[in-house]
C-alpha positions as CSV (number, residue, x, y, z in Angstrom):
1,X,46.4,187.9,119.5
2,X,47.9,184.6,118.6
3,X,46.4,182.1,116.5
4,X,46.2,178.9,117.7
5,X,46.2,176.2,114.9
6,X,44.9,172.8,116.2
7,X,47.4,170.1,116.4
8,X,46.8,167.0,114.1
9,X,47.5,163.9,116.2
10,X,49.2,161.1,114.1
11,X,50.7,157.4,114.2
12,X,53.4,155.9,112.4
13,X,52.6,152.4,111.3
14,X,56.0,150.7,109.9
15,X,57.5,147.8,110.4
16,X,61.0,149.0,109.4
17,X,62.3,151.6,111.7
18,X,64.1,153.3,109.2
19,X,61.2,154.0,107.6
20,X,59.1,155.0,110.5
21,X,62.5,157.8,111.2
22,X,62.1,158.9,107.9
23,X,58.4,159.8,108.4
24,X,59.5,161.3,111.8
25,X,62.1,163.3,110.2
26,X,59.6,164.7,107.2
27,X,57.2,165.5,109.9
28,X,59.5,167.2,112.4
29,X,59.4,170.7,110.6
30,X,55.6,170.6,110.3
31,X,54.2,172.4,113.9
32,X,51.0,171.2,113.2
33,X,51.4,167.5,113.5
34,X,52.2,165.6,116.7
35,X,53.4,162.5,116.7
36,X,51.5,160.6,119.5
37,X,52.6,156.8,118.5
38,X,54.5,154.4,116.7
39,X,53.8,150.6,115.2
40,X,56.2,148.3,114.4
41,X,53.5,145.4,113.5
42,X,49.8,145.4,112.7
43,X,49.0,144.1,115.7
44,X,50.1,146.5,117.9
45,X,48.6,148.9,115.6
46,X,45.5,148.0,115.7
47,X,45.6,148.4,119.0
48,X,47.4,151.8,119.2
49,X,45.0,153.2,116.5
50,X,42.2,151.5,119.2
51,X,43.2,153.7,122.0
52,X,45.5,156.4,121.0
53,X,42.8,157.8,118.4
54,X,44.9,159.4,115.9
55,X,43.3,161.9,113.5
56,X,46.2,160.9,111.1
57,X,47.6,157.5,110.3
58,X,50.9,157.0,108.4
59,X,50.1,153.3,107.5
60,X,52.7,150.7,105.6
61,X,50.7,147.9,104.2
62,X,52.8,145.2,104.1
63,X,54.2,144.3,107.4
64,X,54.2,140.9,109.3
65,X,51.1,139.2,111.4
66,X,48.5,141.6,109.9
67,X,49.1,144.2,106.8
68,X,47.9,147.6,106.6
69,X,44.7,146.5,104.7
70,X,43.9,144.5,107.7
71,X,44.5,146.7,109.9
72,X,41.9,149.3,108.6
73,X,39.3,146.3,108.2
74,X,39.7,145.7,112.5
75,X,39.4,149.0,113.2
76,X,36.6,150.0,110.9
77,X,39.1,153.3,109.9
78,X,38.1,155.1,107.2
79,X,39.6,158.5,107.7
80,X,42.8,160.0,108.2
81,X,44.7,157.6,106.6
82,X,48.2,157.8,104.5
83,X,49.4,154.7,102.7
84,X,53.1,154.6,103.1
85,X,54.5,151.7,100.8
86,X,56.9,150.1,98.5
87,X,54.0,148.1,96.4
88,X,51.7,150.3,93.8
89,X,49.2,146.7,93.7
90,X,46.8,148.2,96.3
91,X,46.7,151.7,95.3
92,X,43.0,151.0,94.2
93,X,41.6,149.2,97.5
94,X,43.3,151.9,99.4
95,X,41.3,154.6,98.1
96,X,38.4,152.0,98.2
97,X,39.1,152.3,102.0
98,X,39.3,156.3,101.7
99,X,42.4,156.7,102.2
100,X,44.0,160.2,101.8
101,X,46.7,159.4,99.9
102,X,49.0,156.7,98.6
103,X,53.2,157.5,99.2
104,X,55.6,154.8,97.0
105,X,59.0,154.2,99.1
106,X,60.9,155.7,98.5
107,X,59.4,159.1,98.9
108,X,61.0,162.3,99.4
């Protein structure tokens, strides 16, 4: 009998691609998580969170046109969600917006 684990859909919200390969990377061993999208702006993200669904959201916060904080106020998100950023200055209003965690680049 095999035990099938569901799948954690997620999206990578970077506006360096290095950084969104490095999240790739850390995820790749992890059988549980499917990638199912990629953000290079806030924008698009917005609109990929908007259709794509994600039940996980690796999110940068600052990034050009709208930042991660933004992003989260559009779509109304409040779950799911992984900070991913170089700034410690909105660790509080992240977990204000229930985010799961809070990673400071660089992270290993």
């Amino acid at each position: 009998m095999s035990t099938n684990q569901p799948t954690l859909r997620a999206l990578i919200v970077d506006d360096e691609s290095l950084a969104r390969g490095l999240i790739r990377e850390y995820l790749a061993p992890h059988s549980g998580i499917s990638i199912v999208g990629e953000s290079a702006n806030g924008m698009q993200a917005v609109q990929d969170i908007t259709t794509l669904v994600p039940d996980l959201i690796f999110l940068d916060i600052q990034m050009p046109k709208l930042n991660g904080l933004e992003v989260l106020e559009l779509t109304g998100r409040r779950a799911g969600v992984i900070f991913t950023t170089a700034d410690d200055q909105h660790a509080l209003k992240a977990f204000d917006l229930h985010a799961v965690d809070y990673l400071l680049k660089p992270f290993s």
